[in-house]
BATI-410283 format. One record per residue (C-alpha): residue in three letters; x, y, z. Coordinates in steps of 0.05 Angstrom, whole numbers. Layout:
BEGIN
ATOM     r        u        v        w
ATOM   ALA        X        Y        Z
...
***
This chain:
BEGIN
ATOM     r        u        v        w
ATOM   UNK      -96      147       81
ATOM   UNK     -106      209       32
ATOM   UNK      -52      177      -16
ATOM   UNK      -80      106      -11
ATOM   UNK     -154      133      -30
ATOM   UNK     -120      174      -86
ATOM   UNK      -91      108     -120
ATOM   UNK     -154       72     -114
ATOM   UNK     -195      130     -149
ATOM   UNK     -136      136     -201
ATOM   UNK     -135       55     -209
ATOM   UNK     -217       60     -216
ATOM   UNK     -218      107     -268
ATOM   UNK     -169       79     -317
ATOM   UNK     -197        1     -317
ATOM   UNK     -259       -9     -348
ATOM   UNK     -322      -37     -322
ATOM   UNK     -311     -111     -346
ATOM   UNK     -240     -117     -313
ATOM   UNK     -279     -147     -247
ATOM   UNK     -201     -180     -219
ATOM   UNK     -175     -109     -221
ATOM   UNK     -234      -76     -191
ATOM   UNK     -236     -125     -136
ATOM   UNK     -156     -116     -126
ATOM   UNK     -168      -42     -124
ATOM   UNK     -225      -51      -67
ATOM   UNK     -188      -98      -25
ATOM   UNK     -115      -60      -29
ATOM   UNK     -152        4       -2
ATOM   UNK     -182      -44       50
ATOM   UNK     -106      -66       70
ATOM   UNK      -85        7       66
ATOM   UNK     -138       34      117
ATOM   UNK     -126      -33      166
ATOM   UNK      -50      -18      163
ATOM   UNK      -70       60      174
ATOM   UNK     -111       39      231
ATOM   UNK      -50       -4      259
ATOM   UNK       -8       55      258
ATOM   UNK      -55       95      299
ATOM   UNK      -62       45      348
ATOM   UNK       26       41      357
ATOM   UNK       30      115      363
ATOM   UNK      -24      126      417
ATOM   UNK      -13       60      448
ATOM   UNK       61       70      466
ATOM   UNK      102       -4      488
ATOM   UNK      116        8      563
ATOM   UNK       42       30      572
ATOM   UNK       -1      -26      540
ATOM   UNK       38      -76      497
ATOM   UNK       -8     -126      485
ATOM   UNK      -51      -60      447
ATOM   UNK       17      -40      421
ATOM   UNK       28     -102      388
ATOM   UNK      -39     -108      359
ATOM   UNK      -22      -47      323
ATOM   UNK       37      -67      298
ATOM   UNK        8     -136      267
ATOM   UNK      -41      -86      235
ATOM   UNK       11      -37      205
ATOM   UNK       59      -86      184
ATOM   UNK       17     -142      152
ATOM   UNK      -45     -112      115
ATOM   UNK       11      -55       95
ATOM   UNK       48     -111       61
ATOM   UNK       -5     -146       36
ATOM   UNK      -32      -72        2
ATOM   UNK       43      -66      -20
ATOM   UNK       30     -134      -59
ATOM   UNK      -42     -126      -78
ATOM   UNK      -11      -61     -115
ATOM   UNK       44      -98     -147
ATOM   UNK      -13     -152     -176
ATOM   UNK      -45      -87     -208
ATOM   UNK       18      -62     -236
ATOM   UNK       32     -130     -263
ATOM   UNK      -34     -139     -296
ATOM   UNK      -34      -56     -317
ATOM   UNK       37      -60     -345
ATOM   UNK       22      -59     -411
ATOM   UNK      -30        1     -421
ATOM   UNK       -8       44     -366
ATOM   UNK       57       29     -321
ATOM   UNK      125        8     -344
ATOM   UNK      170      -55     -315
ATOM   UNK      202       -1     -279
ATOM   UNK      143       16     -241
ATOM   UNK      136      -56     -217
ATOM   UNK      201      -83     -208
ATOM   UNK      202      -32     -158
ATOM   UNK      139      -51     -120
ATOM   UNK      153     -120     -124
ATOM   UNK      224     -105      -88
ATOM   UNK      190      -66      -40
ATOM   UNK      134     -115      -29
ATOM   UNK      183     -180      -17
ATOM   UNK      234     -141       22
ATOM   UNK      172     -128       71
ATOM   UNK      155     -195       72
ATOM   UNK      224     -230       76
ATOM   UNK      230     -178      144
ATOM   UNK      160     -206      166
ATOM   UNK      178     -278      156
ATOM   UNK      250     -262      191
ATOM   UNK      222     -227      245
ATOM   UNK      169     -283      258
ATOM   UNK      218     -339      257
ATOM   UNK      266     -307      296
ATOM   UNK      217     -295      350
ATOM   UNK      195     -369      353
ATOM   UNK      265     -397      376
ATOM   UNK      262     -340      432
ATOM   UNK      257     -370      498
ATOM   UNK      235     -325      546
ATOM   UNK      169     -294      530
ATOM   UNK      186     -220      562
ATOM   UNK      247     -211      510
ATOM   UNK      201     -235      459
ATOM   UNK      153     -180      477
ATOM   UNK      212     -130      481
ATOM   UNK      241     -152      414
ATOM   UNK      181     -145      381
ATOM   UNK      164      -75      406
ATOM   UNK      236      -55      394
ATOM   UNK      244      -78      319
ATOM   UNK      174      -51      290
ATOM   UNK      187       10      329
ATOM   UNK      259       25      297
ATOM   UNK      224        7      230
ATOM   UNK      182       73      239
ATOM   UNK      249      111      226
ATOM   UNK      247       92      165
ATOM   UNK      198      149      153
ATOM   UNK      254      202      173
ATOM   UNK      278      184       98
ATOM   UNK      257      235       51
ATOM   UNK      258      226      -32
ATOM   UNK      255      283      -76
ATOM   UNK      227      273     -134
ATOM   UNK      214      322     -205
ATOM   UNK      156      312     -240
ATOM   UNK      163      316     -320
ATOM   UNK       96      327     -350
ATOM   UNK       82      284     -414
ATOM   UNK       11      299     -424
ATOM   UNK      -46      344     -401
ATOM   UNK      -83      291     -376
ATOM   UNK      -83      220     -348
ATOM   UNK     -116      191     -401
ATOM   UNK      -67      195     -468
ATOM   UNK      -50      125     -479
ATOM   UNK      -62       82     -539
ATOM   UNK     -120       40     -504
ATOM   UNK     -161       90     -485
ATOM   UNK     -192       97     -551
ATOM   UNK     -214       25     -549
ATOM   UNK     -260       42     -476
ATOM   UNK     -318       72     -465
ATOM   UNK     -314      148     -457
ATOM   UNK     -341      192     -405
ATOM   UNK     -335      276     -406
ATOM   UNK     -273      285     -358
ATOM   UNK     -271      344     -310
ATOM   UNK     -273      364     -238
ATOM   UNK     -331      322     -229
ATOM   UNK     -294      250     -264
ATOM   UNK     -286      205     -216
ATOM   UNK     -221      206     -211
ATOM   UNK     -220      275     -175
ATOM   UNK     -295      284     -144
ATOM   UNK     -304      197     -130
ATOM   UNK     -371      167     -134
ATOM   UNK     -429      231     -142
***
């Protein structure tokens, strides 16, 4: 939750005021980040041999606002490309993004030709729990500082400016 607030405070404070399609991106991918937050809280308490209908409300919540924020992230990199992020940054979110949602679409129409409604149930639990392994994998990554700041780009001297410090928005939010 702490890194999806981060990105929206980061994505607020390098668009400017008139960019109202990115500011309403922003809101509503931190909207899908906190449902899909919510969804995991509700698997992990809610285990599949205790409650599954519960369980499986969970895991509608994890896995489809978290793909939908994974896409509502890529349409900000897309439209950001050119002043901030490079095609690197969102050929990799769009890969991420339409692997999730291939495995959504797979996993839906696979369980539609299932007859019996218990191995549905079962199937269901079974592959969105295995897909929490996934966060066994671990990425190590080394920083390389380019600038002091966030904002050294060429566009920046074409925005308004504001005094930037520990109380910018980017770091303290909305005082």
């Amino acid at each position: 939750l702490g890194t999806m607030y981060v990105r929206h405070k980061q994505v607020q404070a390098l668009i400017s005021a008139s960019e109202l399609g990115l500011q309403l991106l922003n809101y509503t991918g931190l909207l899908m980040g906190i449902a899909s937050t919510v969804g995991m809280c509700v698997v992990a308490n809610f285990q599949k041999t205790d409650m599954t209908s519960i369980h499986l409300l969970g895991a509608g919540l994890t896995f489809g606002p978290g793909t939908l924020y994974i896409l509502f992230q890529t349409g900000m990199s897309y439209r950001m490309q050119l002043r901030f992020h490079g095609r690197d940054i969102l050929w990799a979110r769009m890969a991420v993004g339409m692997w999730s949602l291939i495995s959504i679409i797979t996993l839906v129409s696979v369980l539609l030709y299932l007859m019996c409604i218990k191995y549905k149930l079962h199937t269901v639990c079974h592959l969105l729990t295995k897909s929490l392994l996934f966060q066994k994998i671990t990425l190590r990554v080394q920083p390389v500082l380019q600038s002091n700041h966030l904002y050294d780009y060429p566009h920046y001297e074409e925005r308004e400016h504001m005094q930037h410090g520990e109380r910018s928005p980017l770091l303290a939010g909305a005082m």
